[in-house]
C-alpha positions as a printed Julia matrix, in Angstrom:
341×3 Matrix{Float64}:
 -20.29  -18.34    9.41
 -17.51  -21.0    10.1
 -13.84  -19.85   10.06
 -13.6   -21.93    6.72
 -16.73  -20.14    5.4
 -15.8   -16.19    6.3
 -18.65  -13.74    5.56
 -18.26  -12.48    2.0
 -16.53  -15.38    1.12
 -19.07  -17.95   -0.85
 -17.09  -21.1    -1.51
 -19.39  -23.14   -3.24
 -20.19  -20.56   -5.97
 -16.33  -19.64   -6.11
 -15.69  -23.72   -6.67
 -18.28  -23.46   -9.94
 -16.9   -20.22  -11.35
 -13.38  -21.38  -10.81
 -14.64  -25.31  -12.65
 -15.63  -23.41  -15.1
 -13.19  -20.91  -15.56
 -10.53  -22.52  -15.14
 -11.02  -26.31  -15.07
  -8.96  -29.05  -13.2
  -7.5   -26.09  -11.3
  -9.45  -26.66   -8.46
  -9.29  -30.72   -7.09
 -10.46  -31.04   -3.47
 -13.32  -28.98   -1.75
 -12.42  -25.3    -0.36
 -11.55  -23.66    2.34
 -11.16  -20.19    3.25
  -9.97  -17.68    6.02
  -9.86  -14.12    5.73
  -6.61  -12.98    6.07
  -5.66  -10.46    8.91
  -4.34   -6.94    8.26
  -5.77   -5.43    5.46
  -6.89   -1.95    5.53
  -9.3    -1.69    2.99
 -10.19   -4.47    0.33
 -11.02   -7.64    2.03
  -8.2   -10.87    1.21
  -8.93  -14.29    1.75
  -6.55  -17.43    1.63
  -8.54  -20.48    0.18
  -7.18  -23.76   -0.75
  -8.47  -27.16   -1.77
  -5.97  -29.2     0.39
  -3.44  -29.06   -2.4
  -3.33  -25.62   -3.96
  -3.34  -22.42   -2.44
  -4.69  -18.95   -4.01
  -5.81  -15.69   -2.68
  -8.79  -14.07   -3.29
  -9.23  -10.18   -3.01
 -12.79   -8.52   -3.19
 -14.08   -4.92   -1.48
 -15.68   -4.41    1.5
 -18.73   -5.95    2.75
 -21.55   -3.64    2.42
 -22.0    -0.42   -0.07
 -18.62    0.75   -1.23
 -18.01    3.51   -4.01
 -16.64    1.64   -6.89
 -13.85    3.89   -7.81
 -12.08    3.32   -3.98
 -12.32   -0.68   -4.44
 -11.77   -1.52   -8.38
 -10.67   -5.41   -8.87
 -10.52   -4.81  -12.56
  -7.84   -2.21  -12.08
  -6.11   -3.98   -8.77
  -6.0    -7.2   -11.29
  -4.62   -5.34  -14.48
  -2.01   -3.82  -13.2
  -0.47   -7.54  -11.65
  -1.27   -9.01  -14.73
   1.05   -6.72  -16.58
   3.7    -6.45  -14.26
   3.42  -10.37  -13.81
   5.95  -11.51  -16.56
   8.22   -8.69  -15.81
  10.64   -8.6   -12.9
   8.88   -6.89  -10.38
   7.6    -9.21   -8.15
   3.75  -10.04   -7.99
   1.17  -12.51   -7.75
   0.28  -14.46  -10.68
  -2.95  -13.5   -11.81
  -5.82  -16.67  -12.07
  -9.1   -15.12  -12.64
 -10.9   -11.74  -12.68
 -14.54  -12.17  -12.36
 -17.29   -9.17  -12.28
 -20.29  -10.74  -11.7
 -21.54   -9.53   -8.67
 -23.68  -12.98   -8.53
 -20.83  -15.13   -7.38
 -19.73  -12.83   -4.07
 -21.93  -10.15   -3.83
 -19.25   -8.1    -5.7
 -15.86   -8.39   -7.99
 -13.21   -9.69   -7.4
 -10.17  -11.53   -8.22
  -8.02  -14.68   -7.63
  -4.3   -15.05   -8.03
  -2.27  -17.5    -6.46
  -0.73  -17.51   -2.68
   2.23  -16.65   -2.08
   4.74  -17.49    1.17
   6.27  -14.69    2.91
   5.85  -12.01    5.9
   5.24   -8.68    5.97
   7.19   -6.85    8.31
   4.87   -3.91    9.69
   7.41   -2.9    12.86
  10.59   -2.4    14.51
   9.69   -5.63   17.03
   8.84   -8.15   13.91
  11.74   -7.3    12.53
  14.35   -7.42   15.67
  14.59  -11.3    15.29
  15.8   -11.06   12.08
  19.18   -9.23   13.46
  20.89   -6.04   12.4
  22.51   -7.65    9.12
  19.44   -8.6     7.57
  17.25   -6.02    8.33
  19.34   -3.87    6.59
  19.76   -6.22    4.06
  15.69   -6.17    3.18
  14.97   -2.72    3.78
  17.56   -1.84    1.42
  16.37   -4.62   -1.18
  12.86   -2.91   -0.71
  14.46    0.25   -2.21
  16.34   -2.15   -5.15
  12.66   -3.18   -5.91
  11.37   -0.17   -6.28
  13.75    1.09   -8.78
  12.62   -2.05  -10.64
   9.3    -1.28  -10.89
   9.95    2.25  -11.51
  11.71    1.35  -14.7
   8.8    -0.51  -16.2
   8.32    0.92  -19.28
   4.29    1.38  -18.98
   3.44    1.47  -22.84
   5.75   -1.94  -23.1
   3.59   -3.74  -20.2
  -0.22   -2.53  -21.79
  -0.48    0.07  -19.04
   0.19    3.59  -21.32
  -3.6     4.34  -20.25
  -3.25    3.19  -16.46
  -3.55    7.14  -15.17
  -3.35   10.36  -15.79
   0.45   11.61  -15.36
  -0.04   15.42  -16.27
  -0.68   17.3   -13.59
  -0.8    14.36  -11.09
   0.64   16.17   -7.83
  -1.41   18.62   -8.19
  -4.04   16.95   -8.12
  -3.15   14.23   -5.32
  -3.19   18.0    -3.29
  -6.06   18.47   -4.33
  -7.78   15.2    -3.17
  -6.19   14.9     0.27
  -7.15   18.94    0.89
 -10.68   17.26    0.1
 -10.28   14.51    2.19
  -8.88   16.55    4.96
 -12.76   19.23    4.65
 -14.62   16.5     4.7
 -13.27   15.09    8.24
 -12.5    18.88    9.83
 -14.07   18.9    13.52
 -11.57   20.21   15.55
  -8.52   22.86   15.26
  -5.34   21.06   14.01
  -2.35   24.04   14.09
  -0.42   23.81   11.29
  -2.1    21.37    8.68
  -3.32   24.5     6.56
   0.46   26.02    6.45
   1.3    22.41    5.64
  -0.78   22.24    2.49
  -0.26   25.55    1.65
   3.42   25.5     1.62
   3.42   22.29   -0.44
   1.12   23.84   -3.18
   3.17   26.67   -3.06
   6.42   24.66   -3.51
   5.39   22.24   -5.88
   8.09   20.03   -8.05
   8.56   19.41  -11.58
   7.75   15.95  -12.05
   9.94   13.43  -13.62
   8.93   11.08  -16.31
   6.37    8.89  -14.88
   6.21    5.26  -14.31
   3.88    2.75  -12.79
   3.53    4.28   -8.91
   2.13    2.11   -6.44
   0.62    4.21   -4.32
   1.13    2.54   -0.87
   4.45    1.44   -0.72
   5.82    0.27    2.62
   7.64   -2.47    3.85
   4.4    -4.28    4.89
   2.92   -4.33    1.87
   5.63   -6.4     0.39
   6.27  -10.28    1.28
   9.49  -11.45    2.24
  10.83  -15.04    2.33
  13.5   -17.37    1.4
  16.92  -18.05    2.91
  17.84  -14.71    1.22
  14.89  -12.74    2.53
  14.13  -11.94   -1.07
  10.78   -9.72   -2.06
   8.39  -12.27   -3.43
   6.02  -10.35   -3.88
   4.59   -6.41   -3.9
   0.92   -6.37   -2.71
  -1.92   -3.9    -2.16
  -1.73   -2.4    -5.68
  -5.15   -0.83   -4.98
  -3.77    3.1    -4.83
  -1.82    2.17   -8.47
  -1.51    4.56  -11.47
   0.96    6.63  -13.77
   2.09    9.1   -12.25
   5.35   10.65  -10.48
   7.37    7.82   -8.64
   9.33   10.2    -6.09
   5.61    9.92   -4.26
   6.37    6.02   -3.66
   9.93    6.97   -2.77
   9.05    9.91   -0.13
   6.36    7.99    1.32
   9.37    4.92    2.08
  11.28    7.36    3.26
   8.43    8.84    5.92
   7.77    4.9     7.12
  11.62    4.73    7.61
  11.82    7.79    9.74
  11.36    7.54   13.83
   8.32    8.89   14.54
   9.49    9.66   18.55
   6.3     8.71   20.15
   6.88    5.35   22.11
   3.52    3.09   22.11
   2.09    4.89   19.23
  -1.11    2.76   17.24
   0.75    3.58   13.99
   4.19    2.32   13.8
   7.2     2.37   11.3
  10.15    0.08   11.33
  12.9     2.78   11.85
  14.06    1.33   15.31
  14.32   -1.86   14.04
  18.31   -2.35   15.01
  20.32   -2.1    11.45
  17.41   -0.52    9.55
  18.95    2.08    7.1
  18.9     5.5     7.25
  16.55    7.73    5.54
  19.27    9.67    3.55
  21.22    5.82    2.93
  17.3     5.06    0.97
  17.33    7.88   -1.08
  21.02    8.08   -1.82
  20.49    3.89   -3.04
  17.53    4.59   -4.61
  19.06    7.6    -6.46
  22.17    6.1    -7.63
  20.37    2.88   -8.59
  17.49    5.04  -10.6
  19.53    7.82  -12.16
  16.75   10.06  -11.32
  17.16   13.72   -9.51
  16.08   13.52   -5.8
  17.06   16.91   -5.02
  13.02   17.89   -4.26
  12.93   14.46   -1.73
  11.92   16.67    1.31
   8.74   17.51   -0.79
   7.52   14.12   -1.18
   8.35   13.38    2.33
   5.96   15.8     4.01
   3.62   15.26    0.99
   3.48   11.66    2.63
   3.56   13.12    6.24
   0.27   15.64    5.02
  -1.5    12.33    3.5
  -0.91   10.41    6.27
  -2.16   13.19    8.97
  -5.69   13.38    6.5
  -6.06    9.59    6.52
  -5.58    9.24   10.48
  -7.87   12.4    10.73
 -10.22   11.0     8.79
  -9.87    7.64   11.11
  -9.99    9.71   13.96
 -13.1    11.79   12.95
 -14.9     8.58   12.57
 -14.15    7.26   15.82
 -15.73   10.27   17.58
 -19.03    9.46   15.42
 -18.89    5.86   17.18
 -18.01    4.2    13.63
 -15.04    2.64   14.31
 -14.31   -0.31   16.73
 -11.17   -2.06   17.88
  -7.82   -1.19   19.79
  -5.59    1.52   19.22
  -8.5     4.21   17.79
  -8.61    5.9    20.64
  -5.37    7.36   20.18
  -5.52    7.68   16.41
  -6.23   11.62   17.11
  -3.2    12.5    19.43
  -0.97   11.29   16.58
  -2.24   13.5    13.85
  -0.69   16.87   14.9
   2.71   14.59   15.21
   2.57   14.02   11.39
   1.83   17.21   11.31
   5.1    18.81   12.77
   6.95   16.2    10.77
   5.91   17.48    7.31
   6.34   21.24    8.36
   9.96   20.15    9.62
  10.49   18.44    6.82
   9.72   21.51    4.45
  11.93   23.41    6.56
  14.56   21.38    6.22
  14.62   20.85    3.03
């Protein structure tokens, strides 16, 4: 297919859903590309020459539908859309399968960059680096005081028992990718199940947030908008705040395929996040270190899991190679971590 026609992308059936949807919306033929950098669901920037919208679907190919549900991605924006936390707005939901081969859902484009390492974020300088990592934090505690009943989401997840159960999952996640001997991720999950906090109130949790899954933009390098909502649910927010805290630590391997923005010159402090983040929230972040390796554990399974896949031949693409040699790094992180305290 054309650049302006990417595979999965139909334009011609999206143009008579969206006519009839949501008429006069639409007023010059479409174009699409798929937009780089997703890690999962598949995004798409379309426009008519005027107008520019998104559109967000799953994978090509056979997907379970629990990992990749529009419905859910596009409820929770849709709620949080005439609140203050920054989003998309919503245009259309659409579950026939017919139009795309699959749902999906539209919601209008939005300018901005996501900053995904220390080098995109150099030329901003010191000052305002600080500035937006900080204002990522002030953003969070805005979302975490969304009152979910208030916003149509009281039935969004399952709070009670919810870190257990996240364990649970990623010990799952971790069996099902096991080939080789990784010292120290057993004592890892262990120690966390054995060590498990008493979880606040919960709130709206994102699930995934990082500094590159937010948009920046403006002369005030304002958040415009939070993306990637497709790891939402209720459940305890310190898990969005320890895994900000693990992409804001230095991960002291130089060239690494996975990055965070920690060297970026000005970039706060782990302790300076929480302390903001605290203060800002009210909430008790005395238990911090646990949701910090928590994050360190879930991100060893998920590069495992990468990494297991590459040695089947399923994966293609720069970087995988070296995937593996990071995992017992995350590794040594979370069991420092614990130690620490």
């Amino acid at each position: 297919m054309s650049p302006d026609h990417p595979p999965g992308l139909d334009l011609d059936r999206l143009r008579v859903l969206l006519d009839r949807e949501r008429p006069g919306l639409v007023t010059g033929p479409l174009s699409g590309r798929l937009i780089e950098g997703g890690r999962s669901n598949l995004t798409y920037a379309v426009t008519d020459g005027t107008a520019r919208w998104v559109v967000r679907r799953p994978p090509l190919g056979h997907v379970l539908a629990t990992a990749h549900d529009m419905r859910r991605e596009h409820r929770v924006i849709s709620a949080l859309h005439p609140t203050d936390v920054p989003v998309p707005r919503p245009v259309l939901l659409c579950e026939d399968e017919e139009v795309l081969g699959a749902p999906f859902y539209v919601m209008e484009f939005v300018d901005g960059t996501p900053y995904r390492t220390a080098e995109q974020l150099a030329p901003l300088g010191p000052e305002r680096t600080r500035a937006a990592v900080l204002n990522l934090v002030d953003t969070l505690v805005g979302l975490h005081a969304v009152d979910p009943a208030e916003v149509g989401l009281a039935d969004f997840g399952r709070p009670d028992g919810f870190l257990d159960r996240q364990l649970r999952r990623w010990a799952k996640q971790l069996d099902a990718s096991r080939n080789r001997e990784l010292p120290g991720i057993d004592e890892l999950h262990a120690t966390l199940g054995r060590e498990l906090p008493r979880s606040p109130s919960p709130t709206v949790v994102h699930g995934d947030y990082r500094l590159d899954n937010v948009l920046i933009g403006g002369e005030g390098d304002e958040i415009r908008a939070i993306l990637d909502w497709e790891m939402s649910t209720l459940g305890d927010p310190l898990t969005d705040l320890g895994l900000l805290v693990m992409y804001s630590s230095p991960l002291g391997m130089p060239d690494s395929p996975v990055s965070t923005t920690a060297q970026a010159p000005g970039h706060p402090a782990p302790a300076e996040l929480i302390e903001r983040y605290a203060a800002r929230s009210g909430r008790d972040v005395t238990t911090v270190a646990w949701y910090t390796a928590f994050a360190w554990f879930k991100l060893a399974v998920i590069l495992e899991g990468i990494h297991y896949r590459y040695t089947l031949g399923q994966t293609v693409g720069r970087g995988f190679d070296r995937i593996g040699d990071l995992v017992p790094v995350f590794i040594e992180h979370g069991l420092t971590t614990l130690q620490k305290g």
